[in-house]
N, C-alpha and C positions, 0 to 999 in steps of 0.2 A: 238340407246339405247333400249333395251328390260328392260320387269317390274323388278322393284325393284333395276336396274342398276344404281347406284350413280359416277357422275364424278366430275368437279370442272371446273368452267370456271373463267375467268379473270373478274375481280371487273369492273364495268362500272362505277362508281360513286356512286350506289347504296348504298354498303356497305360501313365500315373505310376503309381510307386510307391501305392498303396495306393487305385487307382482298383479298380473294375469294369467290366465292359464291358456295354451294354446288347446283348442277342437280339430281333428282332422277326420275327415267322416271316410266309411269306409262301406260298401256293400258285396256283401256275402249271398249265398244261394238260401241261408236258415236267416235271414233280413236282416236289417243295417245293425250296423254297428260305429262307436267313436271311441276314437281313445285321447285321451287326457292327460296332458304333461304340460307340469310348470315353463315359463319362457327363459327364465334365467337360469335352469336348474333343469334339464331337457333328459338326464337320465334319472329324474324321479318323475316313476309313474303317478299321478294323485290318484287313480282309483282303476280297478279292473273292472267296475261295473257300474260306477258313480252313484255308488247309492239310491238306485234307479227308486224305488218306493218314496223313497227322501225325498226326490227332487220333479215327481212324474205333476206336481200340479204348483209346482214355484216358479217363478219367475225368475230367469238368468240373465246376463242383460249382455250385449253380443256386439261385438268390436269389430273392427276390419283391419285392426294391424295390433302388435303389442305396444303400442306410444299413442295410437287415436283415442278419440275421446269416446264415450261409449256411446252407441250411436242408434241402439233398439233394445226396449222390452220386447219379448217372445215368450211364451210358458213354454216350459219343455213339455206336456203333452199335446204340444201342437209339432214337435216336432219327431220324426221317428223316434220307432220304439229301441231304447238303448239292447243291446245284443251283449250276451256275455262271452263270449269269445274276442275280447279285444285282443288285437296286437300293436305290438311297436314299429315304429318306421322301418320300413323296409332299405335295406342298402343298394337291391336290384331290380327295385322297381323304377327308379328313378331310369329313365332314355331308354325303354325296352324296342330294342330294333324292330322297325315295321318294314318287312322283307318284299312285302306284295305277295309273297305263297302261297296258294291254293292248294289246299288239298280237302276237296270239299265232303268225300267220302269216309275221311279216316275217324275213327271212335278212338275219343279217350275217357278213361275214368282217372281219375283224381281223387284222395283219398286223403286228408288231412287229419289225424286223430289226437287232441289235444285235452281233452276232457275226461275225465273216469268215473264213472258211479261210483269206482269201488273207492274206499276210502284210502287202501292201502296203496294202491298206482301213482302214483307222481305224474302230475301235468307234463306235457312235452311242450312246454313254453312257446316253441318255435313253430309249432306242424302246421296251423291255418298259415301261418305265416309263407312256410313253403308251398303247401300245396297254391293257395293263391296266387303265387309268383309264377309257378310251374302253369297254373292256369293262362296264365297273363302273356309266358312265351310261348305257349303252344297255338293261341290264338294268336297272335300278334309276327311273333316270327317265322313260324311253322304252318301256317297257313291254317289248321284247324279251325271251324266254324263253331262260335260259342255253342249254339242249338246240339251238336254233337261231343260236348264232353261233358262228363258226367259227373259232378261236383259235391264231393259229398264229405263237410267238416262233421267227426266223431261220430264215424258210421258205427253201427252196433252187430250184430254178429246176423240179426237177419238179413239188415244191409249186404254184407258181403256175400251170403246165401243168395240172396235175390240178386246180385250183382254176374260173381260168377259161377255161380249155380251148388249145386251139392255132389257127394261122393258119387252117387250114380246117377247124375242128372247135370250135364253141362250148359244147357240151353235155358241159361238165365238171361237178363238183362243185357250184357253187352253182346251174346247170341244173337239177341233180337236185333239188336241195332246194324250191327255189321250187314254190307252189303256183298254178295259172293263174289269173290276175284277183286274186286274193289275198293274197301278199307282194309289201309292201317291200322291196328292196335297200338294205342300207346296206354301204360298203364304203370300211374307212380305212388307210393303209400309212404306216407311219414307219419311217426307214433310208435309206439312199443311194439316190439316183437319178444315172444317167449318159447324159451323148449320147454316140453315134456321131459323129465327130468326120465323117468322110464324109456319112451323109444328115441330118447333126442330126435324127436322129429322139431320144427321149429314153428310156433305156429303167431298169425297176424294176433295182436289184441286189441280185440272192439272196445267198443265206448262200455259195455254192460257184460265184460269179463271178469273172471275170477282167476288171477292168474296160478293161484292152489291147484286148481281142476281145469288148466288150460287144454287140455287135451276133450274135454267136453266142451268150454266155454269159447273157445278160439279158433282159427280159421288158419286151419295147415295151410305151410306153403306150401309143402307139396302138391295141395289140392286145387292150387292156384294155376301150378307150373301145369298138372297133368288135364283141368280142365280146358288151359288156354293151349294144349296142344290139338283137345281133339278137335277145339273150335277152329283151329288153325287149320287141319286136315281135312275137314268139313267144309270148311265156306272158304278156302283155297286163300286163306291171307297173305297177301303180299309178302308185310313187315309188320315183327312185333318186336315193339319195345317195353320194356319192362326197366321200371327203377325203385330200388326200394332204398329207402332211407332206414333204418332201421338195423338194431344188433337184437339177435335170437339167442343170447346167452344167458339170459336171465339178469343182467345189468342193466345202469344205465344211469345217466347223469345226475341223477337226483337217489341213486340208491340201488338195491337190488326190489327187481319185483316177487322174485322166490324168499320167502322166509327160511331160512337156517341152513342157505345154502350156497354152493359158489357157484360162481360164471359157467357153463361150459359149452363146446364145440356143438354144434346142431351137423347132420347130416341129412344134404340132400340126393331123395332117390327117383327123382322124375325125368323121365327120356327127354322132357319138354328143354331142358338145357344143350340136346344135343341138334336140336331144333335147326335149320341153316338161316332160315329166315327171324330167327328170333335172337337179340341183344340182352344180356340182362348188366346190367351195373346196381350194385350195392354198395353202402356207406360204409362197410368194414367187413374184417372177414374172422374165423374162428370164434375165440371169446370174448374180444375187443368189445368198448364201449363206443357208441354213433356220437361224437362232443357234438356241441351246439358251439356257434361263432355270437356271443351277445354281444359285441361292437358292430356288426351285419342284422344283427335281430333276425337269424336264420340260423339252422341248423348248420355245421360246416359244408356239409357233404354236397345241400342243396344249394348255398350259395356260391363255392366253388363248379359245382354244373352247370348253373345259372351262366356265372362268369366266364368260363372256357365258350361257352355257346356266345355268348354275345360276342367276345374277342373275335373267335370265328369269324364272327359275322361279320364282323367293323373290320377284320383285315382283308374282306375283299373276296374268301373263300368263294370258288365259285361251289363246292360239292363238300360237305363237312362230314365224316361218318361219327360213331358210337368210340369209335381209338381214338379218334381226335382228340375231342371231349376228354376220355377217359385219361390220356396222357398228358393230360393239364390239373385234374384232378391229383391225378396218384406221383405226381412231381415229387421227388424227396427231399428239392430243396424251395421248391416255392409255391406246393401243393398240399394236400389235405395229411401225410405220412410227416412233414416240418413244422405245421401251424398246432397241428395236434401236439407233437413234444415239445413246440414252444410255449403254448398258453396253457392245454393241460397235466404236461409230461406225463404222457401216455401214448402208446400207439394205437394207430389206426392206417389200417392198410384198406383203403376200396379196392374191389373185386370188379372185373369186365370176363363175362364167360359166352359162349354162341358165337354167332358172328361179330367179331370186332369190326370188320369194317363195312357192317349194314350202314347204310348211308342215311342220313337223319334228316339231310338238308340237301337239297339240290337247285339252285339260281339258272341253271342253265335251259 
């Protein structure tokens, strides 16, 4: 099966009686993945991981529509190896604008965290979901070249070390990558964010955090902001974008991640915000919770971004900046501050700080 390929396999008991189940295959950078859902019944998932031991030397038998007659045995260990990171159909994958834009220098990391070792973290349902997307337009519309972005679902805390370097050491991996005067940085993270409940500093949380001792186990963002400036200063970047999905109060859609404690405001102290050449957009701001859109199978934040940029695009823009975007997003009557009080009566305010109008897209 290749991405996006949908087939139909024979009902195991999962589905009704005399249902099929729809296959739609997906590949990722940690190897393929399917996900699994009834045809008559399309918001039940049948399995996160399909019982992959169960089913790795049985025979499925494999359709080409849900009404065809069944038309092949296959074993599934002849077929990739099932991936547990599935996700659900994407709402903005579907006609992702192919712009022609080259920009063949610019580094992106990508940064999707949906997994936890720790028992007590709650899945971010949504994050491969975005970051994939976010993949898909920065190649596709934005001219980035797959070979230059950096793809990384439930990176873990040396990942982000090795990515953008440590407290006194900036010259990690996107360091490397960068060419002087000539890449952009574009850099997006979806998945929990937490404070230190001590310095409310606000820090990323990896795949193999503790978010009790997040101040050992987690990846300040200040340490993000103040490495990507000196990288900026150093190797003369153009444009940096930055987008994080994510609320740093210790909440979040499925619960809090601090034990016996409440939400609060993180404070940022890094010059990198005052940056000129640098954009940051976040999914909310103070102690707010980041909602997820499950009719979108995406985060809100991510698929309202998604959607202003493609708008953009399909209405002929010839030059789109970071405001553009932003002011499609933070709409208070048909953006992410009304969708949030409408489905979860709550708010949520995104944030646009640096240059607002760094220019994202340029056709000209």
């Amino acid at each position: 099966m290749n991405y996006g390929e949908i087939v139909y396999v024979e009902n195991d008991g999962r589905c009704d009686d005399g249902e099929v189940i729809r296959v739609k295959g997906g590949s990722y950078k940690m190897g393929f993945q399917r996900e699994y859902r009834c045809v008559d019944n399309p918001n039940k998932s049948v399995a996160s991981t399909w019982d992959a031991k169960k089913h790795d030397m049985a025979s499925i038998k494999i359709a080409d529509s849900p009404k065809s007659n069944i038309i092949e045995n296959k074993p599934v260990s002849n077929l990739p190896q099932v991936n547990k990171h599935i996700s659900v159909e994407s709402k903005v994958f579907d006609k992702v604008p192919e712009t022609g834009i080259e920009n063949p220098d610019a580094i992106a990391v990508v940064i999707g965290n949906k997994d936890y070792k720790n028992n007590d973290i709650p899945t971010v349902d949504y994050a491969i979901n975005d970051a994939e997307a976010v993949k898909q337009y920065l190649e596709k519309a934005l001219g980035y070249k797959d070979g230059n972005i950096i793809y990384e679902p439930n990176a873990t805390k040396a990942t982000f070390e090795a990515l953008f370097g440590i407290k006194d050491d900036h010259r990690g991996k996107l360091y490397n990558w960068v060419k002087k005067g000539k890449s952009d940085i574009f850099v997006y993270y979806s998945g929990h964010g937490a404070p230190d409940t001590r310095s409310k500093q606000g820090y990323f949380v990896p795949s193999d955090a503790d978010p009790q001792v997040i101040r050992m186990t987690g990846y300040p963002l200040n340490q993000l902001y103040d490495n990507l400036s000196k990288i900026v200063n150093e190797m003369d970047i153009p444009n940096v974008y930055i987008v994080i999905d994510a609320c740093f109060s210790g909440g979040s859609e499925k619960g809090l991640l601090l034990k016996n404690a409440s939400p609060i405001t993180i404070e940022v102290t890094s010059s990198a915000m005052k940056m000129k050449n640098t954009v940051v957009l976040t999914s909310s701001s103070g102690a707010e919770i980041s909602s997820w859109y499950p009719e979108k199978s995406h985060s809100m934040f991510t698929y309202f971004l998604l959607e202003s940029l493609k708008k953009n695009i399909e209405s002929g823009k010839k030059t789109i900046t970071a405001n553009d975007l932003y002011s499609y997003v933070s709409d208070k009557t048909e953006g992410i501050p009304y969708y949030a009080r409408r489905l979860h009566g709550r708010i949520q305010t995104p944030t646009i700080s640096g240059d607002k109008d760094r220019v994202l897209f340029n056709i000209e």
